[in-house]
C-alpha positions in Angstrom: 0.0 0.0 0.0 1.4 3.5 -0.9 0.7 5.8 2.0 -1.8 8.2 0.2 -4.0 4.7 0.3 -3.5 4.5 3.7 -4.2 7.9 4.8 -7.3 7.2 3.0 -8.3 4.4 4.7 -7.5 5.7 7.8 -10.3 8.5 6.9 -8.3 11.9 7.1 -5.1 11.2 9.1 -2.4 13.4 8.1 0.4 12.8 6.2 2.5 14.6 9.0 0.8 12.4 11.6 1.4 9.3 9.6 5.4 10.2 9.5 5.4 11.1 13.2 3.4 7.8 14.2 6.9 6.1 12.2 9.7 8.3 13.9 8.0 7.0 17.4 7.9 3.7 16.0 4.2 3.7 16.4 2.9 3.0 13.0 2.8 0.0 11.1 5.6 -1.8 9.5 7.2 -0.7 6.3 9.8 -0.7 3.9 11.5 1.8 1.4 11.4 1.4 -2.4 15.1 2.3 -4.3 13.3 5.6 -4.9 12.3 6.2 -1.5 8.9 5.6 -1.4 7.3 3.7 1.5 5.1 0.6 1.0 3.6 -1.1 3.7 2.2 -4.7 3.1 -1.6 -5.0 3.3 -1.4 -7.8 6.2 1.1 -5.7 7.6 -1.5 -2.5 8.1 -4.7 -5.0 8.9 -2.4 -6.2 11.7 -1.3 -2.8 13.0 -5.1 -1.9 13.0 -5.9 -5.0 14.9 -3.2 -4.3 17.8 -5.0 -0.6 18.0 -8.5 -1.8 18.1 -7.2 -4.4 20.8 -5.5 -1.5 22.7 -8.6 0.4 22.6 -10.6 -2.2 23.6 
């Protein structure tokens, strides 16, 4: 997933928030592309969401 699809499916997070969730290692996994880019694995990002909902519960 690129993170513009995340940010949408996340309804409205910010961008900024979504980088400052990663620098305190609070976002879900991810890895870089060779140009950069970020990528996070769908399983990866249903499993992040599950751990929330689970800490929220």
């Amino acid at each position: 997933m690129t993170v513009s699809q995340i940010l949408f499916e996340l309804g409205g997070v910010s961008r900024r928030t979504f980088y400052r969730w990663r620098e305190l290692g609070e976002g879900p996994a991810a890895f870089k592309l060779p140009n950069g880019e970020l990528r996070v694995w769908r399983s990866d990002f249903s499993a992040w969401l599950r751990r929330l909902e689970g800490a929220a519960a």
